[in-house]
N, C-alpha and C positions, 0 to 999 in steps of 0.2 A: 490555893484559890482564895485562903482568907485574905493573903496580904495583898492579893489583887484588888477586892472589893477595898483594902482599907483606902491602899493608894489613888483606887478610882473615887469613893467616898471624899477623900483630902484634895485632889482636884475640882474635881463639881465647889466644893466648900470655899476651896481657894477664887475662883475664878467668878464666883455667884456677883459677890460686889464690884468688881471693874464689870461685869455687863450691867449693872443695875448703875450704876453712874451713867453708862455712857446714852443709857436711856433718857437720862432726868439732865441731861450737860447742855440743855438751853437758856439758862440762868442769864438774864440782861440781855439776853437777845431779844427776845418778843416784849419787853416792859419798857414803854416809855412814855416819859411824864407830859402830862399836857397843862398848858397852862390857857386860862382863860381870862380874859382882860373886862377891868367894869365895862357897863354904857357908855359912851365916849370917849374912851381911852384903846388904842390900842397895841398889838405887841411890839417892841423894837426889838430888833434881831443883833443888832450888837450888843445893847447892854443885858437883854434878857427880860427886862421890867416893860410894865407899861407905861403910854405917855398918851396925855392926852392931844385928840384930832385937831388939827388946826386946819380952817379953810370953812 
Protein backbone atom coordinates (compact mmCIF):
# COMPACT_ATOMS: atom_id res chain seq x y z
CA UNK A 1 0.00 0.00 0.00
CA UNK A 2 3.08 2.33 0.65
CA UNK A 3 4.40 1.99 -2.67
CA UNK A 4 0.94 2.72 -4.09
CA UNK A 5 0.59 6.09 -2.41
CA UNK A 6 4.55 6.79 -3.37
CA UNK A 7 3.86 5.87 -7.17
CA UNK A 8 0.46 7.88 -6.99
CA UNK A 9 2.30 10.66 -4.97
CA UNK A 10 5.29 10.72 -8.10
CA UNK A 11 2.43 10.94 -10.78
CA UNK A 12 0.27 13.87 -9.40
CA UNK A 13 4.08 15.61 -8.93
CA UNK A 14 5.06 14.58 -12.23
CA UNK A 15 2.08 15.74 -14.28
CA UNK A 16 1.16 19.05 -11.95
CA UNK A 17 3.49 21.29 -14.38
CA UNK A 18 2.34 20.12 -18.03
CA UNK A 19 -1.24 21.04 -16.79
CA UNK A 20 -0.11 24.33 -15.20
CA UNK A 21 1.52 25.31 -18.62
CA UNK A 22 -1.11 24.21 -20.70
CA UNK A 23 -3.20 26.66 -18.66
CA UNK A 24 -0.87 29.85 -19.03
CA UNK A 25 0.18 28.71 -23.08
CA UNK A 26 -1.50 31.93 -24.39
CA UNK A 27 1.69 33.91 -24.47
CA UNK A 28 1.57 36.38 -27.90
CA UNK A 29 -1.71 35.48 -28.55
CA UNK A 30 -3.93 38.17 -26.84
CA UNK A 31 -0.72 41.14 -26.86
CA UNK A 32 -0.68 43.23 -29.56
CA UNK A 33 1.05 46.32 -30.08
CA UNK A 34 -0.72 49.34 -31.11
CA UNK A 35 0.68 52.24 -32.57
CA UNK A 36 -0.63 55.82 -32.55
CA UNK A 37 0.36 58.41 -34.93
CA UNK A 38 0.84 62.50 -34.11
CA UNK A 39 -1.87 65.09 -35.24
CA UNK A 40 -1.59 65.09 -38.90
CA UNK A 41 0.28 62.31 -39.60
CA UNK A 42 -0.97 59.03 -40.17
CA UNK A 43 -0.28 55.16 -40.27
CA UNK A 44 1.27 53.67 -43.48
CA UNK A 45 0.65 49.99 -43.51
CA UNK A 46 3.61 49.17 -45.63
CA UNK A 47 6.27 50.85 -44.01
CA UNK A 48 4.82 50.60 -40.43
CA UNK A 49 5.72 54.50 -39.64
CA UNK A 50 3.75 57.49 -39.87
CA UNK A 51 3.59 60.01 -42.71
CA UNK A 52 2.04 62.99 -42.81
CA UNK A 53 -1.78 63.64 -44.54
CA UNK A 54 -1.72 65.25 -47.70
CA UNK A 55 -4.84 66.74 -49.30
Amino acid sequence: MKTVKLVLAAAILTGAPGLALAQGCSYGKQQSAQMSCAPGTTLNAETGTCVPVTG
